[in-house]
N, CA and C atoms as a LAMMPS dump frame, in Angstrom:
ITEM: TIMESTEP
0
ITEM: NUMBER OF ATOMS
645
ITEM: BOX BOUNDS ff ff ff
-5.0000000000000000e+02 5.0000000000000000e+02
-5.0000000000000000e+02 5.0000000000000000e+02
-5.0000000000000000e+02 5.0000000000000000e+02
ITEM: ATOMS id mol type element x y z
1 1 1 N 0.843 -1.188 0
2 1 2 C 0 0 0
3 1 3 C 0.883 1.245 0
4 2 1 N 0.684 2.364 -1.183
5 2 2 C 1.4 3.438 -0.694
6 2 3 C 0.668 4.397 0.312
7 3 1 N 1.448 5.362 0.487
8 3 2 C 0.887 6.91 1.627
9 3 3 C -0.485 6.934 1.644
10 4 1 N -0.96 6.569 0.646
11 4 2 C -2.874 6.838 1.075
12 4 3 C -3.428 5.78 2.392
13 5 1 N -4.485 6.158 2.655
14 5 2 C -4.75 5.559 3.942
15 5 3 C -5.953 4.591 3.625
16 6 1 N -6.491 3.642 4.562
17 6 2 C -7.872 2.855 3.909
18 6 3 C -8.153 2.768 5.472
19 7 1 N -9.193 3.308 5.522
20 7 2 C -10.29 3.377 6.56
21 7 3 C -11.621 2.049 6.315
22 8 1 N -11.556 0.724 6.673
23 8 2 C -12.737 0.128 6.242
24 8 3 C -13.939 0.068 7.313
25 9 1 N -14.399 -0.086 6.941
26 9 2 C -16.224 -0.307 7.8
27 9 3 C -17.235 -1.167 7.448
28 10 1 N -16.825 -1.996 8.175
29 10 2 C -17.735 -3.315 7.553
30 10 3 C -19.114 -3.246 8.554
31 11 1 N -20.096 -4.442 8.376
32 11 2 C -21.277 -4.925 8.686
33 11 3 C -22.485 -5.621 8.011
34 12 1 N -23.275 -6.008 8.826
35 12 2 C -24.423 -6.113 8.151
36 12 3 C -25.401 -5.056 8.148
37 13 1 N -26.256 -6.017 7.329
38 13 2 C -27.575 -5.084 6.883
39 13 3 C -27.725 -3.69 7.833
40 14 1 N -27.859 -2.395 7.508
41 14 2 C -28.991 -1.682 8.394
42 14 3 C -27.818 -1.476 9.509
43 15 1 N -26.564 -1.724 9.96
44 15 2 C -25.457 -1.469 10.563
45 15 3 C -25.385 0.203 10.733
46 16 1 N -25.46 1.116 9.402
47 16 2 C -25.568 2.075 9.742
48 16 3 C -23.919 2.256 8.944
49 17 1 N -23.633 1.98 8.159
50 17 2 C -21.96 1.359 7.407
51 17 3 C -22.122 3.021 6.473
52 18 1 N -23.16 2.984 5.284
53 18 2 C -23.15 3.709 4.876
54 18 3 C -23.285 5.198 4.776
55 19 1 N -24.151 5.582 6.161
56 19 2 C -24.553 6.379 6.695
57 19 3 C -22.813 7.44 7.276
58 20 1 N -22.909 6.041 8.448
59 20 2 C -21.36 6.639 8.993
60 20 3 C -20.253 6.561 8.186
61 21 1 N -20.033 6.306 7.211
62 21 2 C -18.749 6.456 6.36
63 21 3 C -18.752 7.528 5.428
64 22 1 N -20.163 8.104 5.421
65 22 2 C -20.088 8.939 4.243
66 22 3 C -19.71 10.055 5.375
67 23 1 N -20.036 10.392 6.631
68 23 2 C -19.924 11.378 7.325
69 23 3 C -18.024 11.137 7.829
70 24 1 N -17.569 9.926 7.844
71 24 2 C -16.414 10.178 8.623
72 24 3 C -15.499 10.585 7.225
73 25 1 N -16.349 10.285 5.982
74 25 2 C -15.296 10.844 5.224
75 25 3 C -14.901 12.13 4.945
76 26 1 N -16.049 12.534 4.753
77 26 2 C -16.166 14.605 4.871
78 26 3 C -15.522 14.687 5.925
79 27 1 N -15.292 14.377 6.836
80 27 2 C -14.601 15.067 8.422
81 27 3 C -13.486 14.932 8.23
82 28 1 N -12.72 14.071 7.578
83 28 2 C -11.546 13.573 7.243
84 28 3 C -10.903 14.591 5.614
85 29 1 N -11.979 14.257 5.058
86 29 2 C -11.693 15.013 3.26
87 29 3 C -10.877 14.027 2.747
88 30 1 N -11.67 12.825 3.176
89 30 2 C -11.478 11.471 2.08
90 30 3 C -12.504 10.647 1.242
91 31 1 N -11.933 9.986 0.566
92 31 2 C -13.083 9.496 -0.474
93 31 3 C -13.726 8.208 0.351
94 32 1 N -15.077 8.463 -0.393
95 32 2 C -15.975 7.364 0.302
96 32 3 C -16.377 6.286 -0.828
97 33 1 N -16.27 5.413 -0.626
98 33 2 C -16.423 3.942 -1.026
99 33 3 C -17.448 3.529 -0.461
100 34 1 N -18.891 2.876 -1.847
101 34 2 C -19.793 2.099 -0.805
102 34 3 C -19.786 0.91 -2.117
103 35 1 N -19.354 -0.155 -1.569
104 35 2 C -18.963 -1.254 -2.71
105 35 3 C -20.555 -1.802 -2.444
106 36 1 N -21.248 -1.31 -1.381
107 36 2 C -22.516 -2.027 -1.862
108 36 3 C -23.689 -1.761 -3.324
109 37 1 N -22.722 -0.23 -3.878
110 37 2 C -23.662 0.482 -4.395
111 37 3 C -22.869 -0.268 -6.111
112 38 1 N -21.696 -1.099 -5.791
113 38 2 C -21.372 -1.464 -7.03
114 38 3 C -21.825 -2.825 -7.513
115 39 1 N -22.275 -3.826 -6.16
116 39 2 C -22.806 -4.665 -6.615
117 39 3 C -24.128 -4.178 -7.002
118 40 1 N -24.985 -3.277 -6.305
119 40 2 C -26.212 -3.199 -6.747
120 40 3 C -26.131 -2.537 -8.514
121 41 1 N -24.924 -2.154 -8.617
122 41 2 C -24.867 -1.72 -10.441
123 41 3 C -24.713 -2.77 -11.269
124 42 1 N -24.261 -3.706 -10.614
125 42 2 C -23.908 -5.028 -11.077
126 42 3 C -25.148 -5.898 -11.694
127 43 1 N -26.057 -5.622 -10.543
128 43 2 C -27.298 -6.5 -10.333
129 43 3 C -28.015 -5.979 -11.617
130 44 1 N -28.448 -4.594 -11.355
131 44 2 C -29.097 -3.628 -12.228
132 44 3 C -29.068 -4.051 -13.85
133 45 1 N -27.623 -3.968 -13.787
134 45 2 C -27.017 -4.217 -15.178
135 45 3 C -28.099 -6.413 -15.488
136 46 1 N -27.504 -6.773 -14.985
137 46 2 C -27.99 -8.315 -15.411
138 46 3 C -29.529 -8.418 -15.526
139 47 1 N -29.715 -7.138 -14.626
140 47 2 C -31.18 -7.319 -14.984
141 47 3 C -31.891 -6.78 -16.236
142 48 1 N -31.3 -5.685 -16.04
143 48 2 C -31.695 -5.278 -17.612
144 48 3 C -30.805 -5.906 -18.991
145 49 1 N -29.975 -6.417 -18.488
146 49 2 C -29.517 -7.423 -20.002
147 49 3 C -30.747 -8.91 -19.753
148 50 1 N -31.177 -8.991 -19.058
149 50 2 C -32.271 -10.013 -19.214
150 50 3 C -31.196 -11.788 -18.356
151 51 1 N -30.176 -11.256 -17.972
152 51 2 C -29.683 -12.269 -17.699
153 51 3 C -30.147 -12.853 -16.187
154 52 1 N -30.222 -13.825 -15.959
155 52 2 C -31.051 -14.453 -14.829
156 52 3 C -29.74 -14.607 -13.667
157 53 1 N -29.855 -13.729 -12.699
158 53 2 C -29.031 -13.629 -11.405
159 53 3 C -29.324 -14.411 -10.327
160 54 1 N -29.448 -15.636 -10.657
161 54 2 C -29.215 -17.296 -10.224
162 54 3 C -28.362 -17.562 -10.833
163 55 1 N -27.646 -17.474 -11.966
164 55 2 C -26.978 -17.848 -12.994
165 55 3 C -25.73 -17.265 -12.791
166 56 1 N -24.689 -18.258 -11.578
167 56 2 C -23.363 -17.648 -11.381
168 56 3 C -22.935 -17.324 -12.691
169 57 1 N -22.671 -19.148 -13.642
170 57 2 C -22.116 -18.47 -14.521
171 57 3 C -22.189 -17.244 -16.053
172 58 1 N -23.978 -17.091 -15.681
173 58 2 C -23.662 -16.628 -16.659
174 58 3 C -23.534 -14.699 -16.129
175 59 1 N -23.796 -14.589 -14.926
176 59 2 C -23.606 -13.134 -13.945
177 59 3 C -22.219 -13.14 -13.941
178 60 1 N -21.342 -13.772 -14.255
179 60 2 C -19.666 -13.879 -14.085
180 60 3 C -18.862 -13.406 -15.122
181 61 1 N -19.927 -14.181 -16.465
182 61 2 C -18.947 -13.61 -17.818
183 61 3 C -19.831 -12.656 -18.195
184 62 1 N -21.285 -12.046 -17.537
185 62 2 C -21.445 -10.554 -17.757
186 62 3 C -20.184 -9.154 -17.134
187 63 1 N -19.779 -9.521 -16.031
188 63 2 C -19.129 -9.142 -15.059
189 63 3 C -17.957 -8.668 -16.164
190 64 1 N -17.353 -10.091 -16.715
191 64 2 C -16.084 -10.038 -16.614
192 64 3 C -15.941 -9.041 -18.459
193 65 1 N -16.912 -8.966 -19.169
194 65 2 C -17.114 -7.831 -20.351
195 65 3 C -17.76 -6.678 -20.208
196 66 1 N -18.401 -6.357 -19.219
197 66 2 C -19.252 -5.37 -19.555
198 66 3 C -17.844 -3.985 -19.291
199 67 1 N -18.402 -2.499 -20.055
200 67 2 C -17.736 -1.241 -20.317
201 67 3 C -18.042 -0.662 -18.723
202 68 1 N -17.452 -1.448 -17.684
203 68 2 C -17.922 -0.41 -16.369
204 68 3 C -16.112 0.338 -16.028
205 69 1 N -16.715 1.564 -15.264
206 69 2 C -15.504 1.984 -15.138
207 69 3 C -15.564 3.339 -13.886
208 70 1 N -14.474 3.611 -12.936
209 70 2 C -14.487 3.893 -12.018
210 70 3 C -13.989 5.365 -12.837
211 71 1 N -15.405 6.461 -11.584
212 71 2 C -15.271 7.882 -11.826
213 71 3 C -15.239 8.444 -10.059
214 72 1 N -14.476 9.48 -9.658
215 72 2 C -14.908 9.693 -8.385
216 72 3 C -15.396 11.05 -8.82
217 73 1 N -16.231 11.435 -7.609
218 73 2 C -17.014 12.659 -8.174
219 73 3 C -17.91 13.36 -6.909
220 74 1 N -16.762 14.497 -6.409
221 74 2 C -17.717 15.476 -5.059
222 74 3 C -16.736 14.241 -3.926
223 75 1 N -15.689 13.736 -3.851
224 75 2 C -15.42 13.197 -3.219
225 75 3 C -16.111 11.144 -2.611
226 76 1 N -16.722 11.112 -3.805
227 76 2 C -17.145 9.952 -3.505
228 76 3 C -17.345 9.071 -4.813
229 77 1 N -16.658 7.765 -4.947
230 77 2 C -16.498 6.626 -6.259
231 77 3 C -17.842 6.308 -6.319
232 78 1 N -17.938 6.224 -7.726
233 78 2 C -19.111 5.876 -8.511
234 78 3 C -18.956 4.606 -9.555
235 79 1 N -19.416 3.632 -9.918
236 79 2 C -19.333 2.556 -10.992
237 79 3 C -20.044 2.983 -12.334
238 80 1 N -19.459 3.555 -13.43
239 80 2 C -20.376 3.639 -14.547
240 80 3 C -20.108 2.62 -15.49
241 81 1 N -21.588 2.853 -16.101
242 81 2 C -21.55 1.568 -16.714
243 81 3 C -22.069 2.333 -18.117
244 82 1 N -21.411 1.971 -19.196
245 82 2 C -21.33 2.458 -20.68
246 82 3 C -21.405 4.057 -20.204
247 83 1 N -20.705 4.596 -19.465
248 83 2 C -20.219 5.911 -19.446
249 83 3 C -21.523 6.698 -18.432
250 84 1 N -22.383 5.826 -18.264
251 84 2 C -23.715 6.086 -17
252 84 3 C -24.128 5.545 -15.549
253 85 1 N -24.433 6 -14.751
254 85 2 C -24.583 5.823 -13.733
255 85 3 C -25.691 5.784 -13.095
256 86 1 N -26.602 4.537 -12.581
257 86 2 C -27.504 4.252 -12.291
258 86 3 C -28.33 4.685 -11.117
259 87 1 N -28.048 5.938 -10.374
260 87 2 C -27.98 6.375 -9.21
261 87 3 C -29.651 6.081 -8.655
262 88 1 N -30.828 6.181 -9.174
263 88 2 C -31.795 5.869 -8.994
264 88 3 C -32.462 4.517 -9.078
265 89 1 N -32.154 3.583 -10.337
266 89 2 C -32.06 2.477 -10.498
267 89 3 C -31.548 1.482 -9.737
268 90 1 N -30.411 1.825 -8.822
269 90 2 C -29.624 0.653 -8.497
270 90 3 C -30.634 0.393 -6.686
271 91 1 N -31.87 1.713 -6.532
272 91 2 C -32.201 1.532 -5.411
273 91 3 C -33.424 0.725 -5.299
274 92 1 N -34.136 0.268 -6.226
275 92 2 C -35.209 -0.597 -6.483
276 92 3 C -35.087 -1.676 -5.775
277 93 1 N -36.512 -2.147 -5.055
278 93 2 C -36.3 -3.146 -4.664
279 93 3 C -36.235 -4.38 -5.542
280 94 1 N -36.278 -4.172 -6.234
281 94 2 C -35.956 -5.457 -7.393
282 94 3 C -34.372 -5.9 -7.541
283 95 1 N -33.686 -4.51 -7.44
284 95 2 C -32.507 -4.914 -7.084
285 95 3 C -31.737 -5.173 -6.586
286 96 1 N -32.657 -4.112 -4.749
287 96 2 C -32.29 -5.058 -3.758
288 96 3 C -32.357 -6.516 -3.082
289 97 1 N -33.23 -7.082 -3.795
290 97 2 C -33.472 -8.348 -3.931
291 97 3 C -32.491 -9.395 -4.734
292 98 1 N -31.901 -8.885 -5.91
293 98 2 C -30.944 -9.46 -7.039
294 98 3 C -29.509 -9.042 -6.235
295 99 1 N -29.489 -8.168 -5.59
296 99 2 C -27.64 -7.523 -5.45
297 99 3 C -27.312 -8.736 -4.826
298 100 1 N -27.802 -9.584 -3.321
299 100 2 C -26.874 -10.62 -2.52
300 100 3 C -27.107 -12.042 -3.961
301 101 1 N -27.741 -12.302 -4.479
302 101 2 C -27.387 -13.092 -5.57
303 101 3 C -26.562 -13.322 -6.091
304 102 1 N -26.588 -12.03 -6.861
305 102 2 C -25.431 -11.584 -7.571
306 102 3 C -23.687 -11.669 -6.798
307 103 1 N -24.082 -10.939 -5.653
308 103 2 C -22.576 -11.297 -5.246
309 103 3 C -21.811 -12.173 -4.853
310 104 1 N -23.034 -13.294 -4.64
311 104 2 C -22.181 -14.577 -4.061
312 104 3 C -21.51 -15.139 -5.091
313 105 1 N -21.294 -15.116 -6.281
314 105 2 C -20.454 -15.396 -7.336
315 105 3 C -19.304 -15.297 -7.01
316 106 1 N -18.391 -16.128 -6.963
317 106 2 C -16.864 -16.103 -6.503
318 106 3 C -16.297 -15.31 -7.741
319 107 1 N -16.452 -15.079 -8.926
320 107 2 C -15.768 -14.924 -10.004
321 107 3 C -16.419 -13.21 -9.974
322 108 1 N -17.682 -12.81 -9.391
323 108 2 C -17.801 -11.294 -9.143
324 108 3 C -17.473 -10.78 -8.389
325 109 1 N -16.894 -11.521 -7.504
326 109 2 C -16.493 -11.009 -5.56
327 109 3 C -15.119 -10.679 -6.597
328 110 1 N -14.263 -11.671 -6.954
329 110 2 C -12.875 -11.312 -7.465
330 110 3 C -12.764 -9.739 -8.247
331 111 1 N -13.575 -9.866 -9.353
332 111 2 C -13.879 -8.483 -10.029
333 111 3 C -13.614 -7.59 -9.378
334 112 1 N -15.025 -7.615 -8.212
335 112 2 C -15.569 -6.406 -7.431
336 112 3 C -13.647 -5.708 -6.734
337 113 1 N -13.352 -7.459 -6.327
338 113 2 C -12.073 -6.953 -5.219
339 113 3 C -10.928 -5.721 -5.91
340 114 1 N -10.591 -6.255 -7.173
341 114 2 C -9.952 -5.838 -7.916
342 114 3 C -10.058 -4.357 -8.582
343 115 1 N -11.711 -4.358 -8.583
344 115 2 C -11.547 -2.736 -8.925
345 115 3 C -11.962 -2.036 -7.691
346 116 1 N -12.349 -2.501 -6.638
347 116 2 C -12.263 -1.843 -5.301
348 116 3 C -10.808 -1.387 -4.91
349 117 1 N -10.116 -2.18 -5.267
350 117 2 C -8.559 -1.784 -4.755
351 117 3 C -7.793 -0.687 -5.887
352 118 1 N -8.552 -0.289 -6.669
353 118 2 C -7.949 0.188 -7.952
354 118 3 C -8.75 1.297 -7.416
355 119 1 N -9.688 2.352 -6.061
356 119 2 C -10.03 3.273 -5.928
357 119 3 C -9.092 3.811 -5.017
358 120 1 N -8.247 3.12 -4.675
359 120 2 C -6.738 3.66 -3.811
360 120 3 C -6.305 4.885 -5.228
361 121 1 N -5.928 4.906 -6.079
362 121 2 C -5.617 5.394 -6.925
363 121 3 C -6.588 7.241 -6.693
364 122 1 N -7.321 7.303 -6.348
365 122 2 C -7.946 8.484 -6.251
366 122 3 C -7.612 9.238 -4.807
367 123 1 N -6.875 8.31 -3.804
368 123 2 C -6.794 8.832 -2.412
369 123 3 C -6.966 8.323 -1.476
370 124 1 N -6.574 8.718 -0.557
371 124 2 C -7.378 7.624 0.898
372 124 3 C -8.61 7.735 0.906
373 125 1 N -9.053 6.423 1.235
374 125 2 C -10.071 5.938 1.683
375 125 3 C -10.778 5.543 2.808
376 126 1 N -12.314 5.906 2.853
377 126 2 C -13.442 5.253 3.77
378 126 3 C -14.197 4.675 2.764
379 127 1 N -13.535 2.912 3.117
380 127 2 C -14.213 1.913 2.307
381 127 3 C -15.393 1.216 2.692
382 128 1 N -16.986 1.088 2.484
383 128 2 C -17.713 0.379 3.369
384 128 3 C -18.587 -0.604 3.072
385 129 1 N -18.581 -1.423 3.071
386 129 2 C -19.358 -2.786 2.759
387 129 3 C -19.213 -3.84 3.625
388 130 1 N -19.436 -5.639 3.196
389 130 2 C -19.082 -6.515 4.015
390 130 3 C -17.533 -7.401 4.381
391 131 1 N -16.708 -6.815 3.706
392 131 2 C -15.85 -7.816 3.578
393 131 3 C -14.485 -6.925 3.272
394 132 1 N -14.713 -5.662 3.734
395 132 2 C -13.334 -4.806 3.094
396 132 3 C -12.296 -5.418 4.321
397 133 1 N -11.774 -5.488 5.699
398 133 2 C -11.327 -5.644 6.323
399 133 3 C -10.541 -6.98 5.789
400 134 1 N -11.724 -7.885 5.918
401 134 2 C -11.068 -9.282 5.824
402 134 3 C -11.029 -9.764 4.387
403 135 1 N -10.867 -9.226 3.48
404 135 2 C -10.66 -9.748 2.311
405 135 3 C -10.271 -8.431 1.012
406 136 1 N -10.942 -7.426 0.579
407 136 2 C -10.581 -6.526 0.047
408 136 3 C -9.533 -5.331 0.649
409 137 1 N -9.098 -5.122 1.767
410 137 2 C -7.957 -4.403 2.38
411 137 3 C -7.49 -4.892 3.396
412 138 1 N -7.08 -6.096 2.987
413 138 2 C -6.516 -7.071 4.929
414 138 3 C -5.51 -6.114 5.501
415 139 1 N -4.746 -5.332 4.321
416 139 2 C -3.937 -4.286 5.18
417 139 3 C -4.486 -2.89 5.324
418 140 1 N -5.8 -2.735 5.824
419 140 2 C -6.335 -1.791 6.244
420 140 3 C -5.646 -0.785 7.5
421 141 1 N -4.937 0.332 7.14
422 141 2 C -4.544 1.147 9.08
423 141 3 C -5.496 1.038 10.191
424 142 1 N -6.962 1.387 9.251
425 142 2 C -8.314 0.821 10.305
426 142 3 C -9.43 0.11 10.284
427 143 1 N -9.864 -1.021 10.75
428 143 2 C -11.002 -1.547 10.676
429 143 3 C -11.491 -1.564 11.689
430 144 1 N -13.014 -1.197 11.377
431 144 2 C -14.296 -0.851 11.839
432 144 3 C -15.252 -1.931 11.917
433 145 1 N -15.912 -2.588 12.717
434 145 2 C -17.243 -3.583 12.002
435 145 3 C -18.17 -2.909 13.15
436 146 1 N -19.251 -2.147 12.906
437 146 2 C -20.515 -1.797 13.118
438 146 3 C -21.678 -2.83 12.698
439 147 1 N -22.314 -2.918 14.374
440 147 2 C -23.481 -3.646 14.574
441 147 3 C -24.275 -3.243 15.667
442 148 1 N -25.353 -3.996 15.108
443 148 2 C -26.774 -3.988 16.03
444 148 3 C -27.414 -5.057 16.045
445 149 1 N -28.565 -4.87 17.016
446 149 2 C -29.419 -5.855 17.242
447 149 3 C -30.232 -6.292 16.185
448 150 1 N -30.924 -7.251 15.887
449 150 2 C -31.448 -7.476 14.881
450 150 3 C -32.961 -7.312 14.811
451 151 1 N -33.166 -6.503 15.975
452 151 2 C -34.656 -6.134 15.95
453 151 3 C -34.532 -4.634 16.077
454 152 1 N -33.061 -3.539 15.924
455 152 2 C -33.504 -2.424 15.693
456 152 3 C -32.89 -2.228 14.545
457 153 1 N -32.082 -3.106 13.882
458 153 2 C -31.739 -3.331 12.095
459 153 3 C -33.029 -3.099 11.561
460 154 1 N -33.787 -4.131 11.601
461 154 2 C -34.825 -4.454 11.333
462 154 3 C -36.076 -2.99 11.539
463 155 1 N -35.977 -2.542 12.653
464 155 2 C -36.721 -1.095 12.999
465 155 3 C -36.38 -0.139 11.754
466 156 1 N -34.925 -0.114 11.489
467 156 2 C -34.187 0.842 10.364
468 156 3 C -35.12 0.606 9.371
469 157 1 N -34.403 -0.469 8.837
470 157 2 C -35.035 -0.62 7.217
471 157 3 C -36.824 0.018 7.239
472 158 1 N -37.695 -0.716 8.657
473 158 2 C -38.934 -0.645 8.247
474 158 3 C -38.823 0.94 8.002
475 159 1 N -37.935 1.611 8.833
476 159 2 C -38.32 3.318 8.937
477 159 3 C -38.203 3.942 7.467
478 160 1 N -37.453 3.318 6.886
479 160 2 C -36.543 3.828 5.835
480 160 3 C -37.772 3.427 4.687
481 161 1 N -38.545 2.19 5.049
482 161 2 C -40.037 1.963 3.75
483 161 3 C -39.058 0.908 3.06
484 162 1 N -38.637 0.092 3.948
485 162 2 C -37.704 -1.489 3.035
486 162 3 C -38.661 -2.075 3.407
487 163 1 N -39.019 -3.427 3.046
488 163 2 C -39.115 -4.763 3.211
489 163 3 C -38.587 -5.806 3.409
490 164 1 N -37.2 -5.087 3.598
491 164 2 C -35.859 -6.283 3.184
492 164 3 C -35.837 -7.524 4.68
493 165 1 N -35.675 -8.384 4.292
494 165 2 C -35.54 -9.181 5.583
495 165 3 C -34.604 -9.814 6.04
496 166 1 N -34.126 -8.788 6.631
497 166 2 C -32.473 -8.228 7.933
498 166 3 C -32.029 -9.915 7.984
499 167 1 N -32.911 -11.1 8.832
500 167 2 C -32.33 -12.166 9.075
501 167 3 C -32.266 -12.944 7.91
502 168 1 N -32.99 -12.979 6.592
503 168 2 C -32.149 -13.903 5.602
504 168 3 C -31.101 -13.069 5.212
505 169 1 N -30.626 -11.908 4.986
506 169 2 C -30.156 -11.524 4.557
507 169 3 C -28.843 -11.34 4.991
508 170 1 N -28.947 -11.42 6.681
509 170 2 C -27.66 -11.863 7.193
510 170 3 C -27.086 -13.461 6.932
511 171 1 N -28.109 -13.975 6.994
512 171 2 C -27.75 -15.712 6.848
513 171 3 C -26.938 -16.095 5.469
514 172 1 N -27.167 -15.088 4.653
515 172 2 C -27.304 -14.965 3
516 172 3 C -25.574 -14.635 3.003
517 173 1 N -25.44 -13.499 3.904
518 173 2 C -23.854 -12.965 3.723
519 173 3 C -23.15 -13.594 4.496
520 174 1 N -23.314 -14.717 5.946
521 174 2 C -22.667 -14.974 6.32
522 174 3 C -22.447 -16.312 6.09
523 175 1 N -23.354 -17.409 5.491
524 175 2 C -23.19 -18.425 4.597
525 175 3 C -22.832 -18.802 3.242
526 176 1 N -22.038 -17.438 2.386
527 176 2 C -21.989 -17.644 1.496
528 176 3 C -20.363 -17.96 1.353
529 177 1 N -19.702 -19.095 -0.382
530 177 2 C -18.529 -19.689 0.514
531 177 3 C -17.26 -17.904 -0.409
532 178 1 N -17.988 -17.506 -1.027
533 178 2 C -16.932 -16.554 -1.21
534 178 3 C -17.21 -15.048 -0.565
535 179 1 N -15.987 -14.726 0.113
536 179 2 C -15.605 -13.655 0.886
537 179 3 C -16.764 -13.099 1.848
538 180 1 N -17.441 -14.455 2.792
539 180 2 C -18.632 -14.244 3.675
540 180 3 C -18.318 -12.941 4.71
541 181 1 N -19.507 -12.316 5.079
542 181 2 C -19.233 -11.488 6.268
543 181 3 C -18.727 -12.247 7.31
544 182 1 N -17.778 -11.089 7.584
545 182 2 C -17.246 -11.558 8.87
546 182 3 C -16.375 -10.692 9.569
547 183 1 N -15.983 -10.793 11.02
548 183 2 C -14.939 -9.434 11.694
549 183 3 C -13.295 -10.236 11.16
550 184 1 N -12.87 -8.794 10.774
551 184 2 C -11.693 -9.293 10.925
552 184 3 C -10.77 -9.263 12.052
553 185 1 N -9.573 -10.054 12.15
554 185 2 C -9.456 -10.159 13.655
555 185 3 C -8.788 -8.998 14.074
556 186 1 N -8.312 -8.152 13.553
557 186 2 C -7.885 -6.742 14.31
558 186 3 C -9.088 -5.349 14.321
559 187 1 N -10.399 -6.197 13.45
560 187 2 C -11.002 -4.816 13.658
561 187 3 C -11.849 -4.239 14.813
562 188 1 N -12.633 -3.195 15.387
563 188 2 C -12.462 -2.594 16.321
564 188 3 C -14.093 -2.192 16.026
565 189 1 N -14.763 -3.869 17.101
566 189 2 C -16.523 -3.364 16.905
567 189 3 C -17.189 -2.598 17.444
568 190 1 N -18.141 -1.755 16.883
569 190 2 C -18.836 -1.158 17.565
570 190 3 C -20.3 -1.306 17.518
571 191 1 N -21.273 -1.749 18.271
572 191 2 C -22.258 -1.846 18.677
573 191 3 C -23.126 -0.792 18.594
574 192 1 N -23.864 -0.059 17.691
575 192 2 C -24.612 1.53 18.068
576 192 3 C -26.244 0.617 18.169
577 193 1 N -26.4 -0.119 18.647
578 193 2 C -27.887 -0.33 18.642
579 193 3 C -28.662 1.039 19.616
580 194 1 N -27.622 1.053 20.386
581 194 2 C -28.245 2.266 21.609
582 194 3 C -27.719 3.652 21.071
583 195 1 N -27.291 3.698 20.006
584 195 2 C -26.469 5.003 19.741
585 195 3 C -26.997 5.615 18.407
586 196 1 N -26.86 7.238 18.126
587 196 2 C -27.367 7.952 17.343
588 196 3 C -25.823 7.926 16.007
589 197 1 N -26.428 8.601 15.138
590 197 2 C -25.86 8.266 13.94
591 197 3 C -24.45 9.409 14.7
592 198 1 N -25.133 10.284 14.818
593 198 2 C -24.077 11.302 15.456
594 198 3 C -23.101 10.696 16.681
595 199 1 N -23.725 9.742 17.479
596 199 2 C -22.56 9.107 18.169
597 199 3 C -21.599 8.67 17.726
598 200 1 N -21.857 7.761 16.867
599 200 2 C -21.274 6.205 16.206
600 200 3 C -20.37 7.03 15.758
601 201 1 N -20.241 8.077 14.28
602 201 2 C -19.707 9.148 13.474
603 201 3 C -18.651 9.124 14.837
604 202 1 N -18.814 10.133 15.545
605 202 2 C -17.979 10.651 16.005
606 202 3 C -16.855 9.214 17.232
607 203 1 N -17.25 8.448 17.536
608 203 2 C -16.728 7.705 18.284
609 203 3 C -16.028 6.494 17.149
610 204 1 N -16.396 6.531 15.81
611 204 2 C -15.017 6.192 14.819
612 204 3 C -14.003 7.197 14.811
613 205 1 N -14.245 8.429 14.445
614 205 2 C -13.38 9.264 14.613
615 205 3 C -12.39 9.633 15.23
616 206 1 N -13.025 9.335 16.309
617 206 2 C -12.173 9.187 18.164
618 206 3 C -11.292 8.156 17.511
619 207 1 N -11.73 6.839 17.232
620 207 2 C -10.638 5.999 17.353
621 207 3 C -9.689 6.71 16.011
622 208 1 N -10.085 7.177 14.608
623 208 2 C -9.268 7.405 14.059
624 208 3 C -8.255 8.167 14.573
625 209 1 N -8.541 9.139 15.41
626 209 2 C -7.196 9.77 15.834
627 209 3 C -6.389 9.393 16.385
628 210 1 N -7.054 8.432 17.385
629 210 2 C -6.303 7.398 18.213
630 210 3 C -4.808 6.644 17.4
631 211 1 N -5.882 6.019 16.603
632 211 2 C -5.142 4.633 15.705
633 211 3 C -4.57 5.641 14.904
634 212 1 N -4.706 6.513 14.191
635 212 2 C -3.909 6.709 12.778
636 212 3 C -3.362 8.27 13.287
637 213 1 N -3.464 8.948 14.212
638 213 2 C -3.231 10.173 14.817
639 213 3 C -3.474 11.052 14.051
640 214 1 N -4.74 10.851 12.925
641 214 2 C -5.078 11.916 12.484
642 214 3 C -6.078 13.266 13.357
643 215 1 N -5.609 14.853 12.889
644 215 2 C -6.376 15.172 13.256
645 215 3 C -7.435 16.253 12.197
């Protein structure tokens, strides 16, 4: 790794990953990474090519041709795909339904890893999804894994107007055999079930200064 830094933040569902990373990155004036928003471009994409996302292999050799390509923009990476960006599309529940499909593909996790690590190139990073710690930046300066209970996960999404259902969906990421959720063993959990977005934010922060003596 050169001089840039990688801040990761892992979890499950409704963790609150995306929320707090986009804020610790502005505080910092680093780029924010939400690799969840690239599988859901991923998904998007197979869906509208008509390709059936049960279909490792054929979601694998979509993966491995399609024109996608990394833009950062206002301080935060984006996945375009034929030079566009799905920013409304990729939030459907249709696709939130297709994205954990889609990613359990060992041959899209590889992809994903590969151009996740190719957003070092724009700056340090606050990377956040399931698996940056223990598999996409094992040499992370910091890892993060944010959690909660699974009945105020579950409170989130309903607030938010999801349907999504928090416990398959954990079962989904933590049974799957390529790059499953999981803590990595140096990262540094935090629990906000009892805590406001504004806590959590600021009590990563704390540790960033701690751990990386930024101020």
């Amino acid at each position: 790794m050169d001089t840039n830094i990688v801040i990761a933040i892992d979890g499950p569902s409704a963790s609150g990953k995306t929320t707090n990373a986009r804020i610790v990155a502005r505080a910092l004036g680093f780029i924010h990474v939400d690799t969840g928003a690239m599988f859901r471009t991923l998904a998007w994409y197979c869906l509208k090519k008509g390709v059936d996302v049960r279909d490792g292999q054929a979601v694998s050799a979509l993966c491995a041709q399609w024109n996608a390509n990394l833009e950062c923009v206002d301080h935060a990476i984006r996945l375009l795909v034929d030079g566009y960006y799905p920013a409304r599309e990729i939030r459907t529940a249709q696709v939130s339904e297709a994205t954990p499909v889609v990613a359990a593909a060992p041959k899209v996790r590889e992809w994903m890893k590969a151009t996740q690590r190719r957003c070092l190139q724009f700056g340090s990073l606050v990377m956040e999804g399931r698996d940056i710690g223990a598999n996409v930046f094992p040499e992370a300066q910091l890892k993060i894994y944010l959690d909660a209970s699974l009945t105020e996960r579950a409170r989130r999404r309903a607030a938010q107007g999801s349907g999504e259902d928090i416990e398959a969906r954990d079962e989904h990421d933590t049974r799957r055999t390529a790059s499953p959720l999981k803590i990595a063993p140096d990262a540094i959990v935090i629990n906000n079930s009892q805590l406001t977005t504004a806590q959590t934010s600021a009590l990563i922060l704390d540790y960033v200064k701690k751990e990386l003596a930024l101020t």
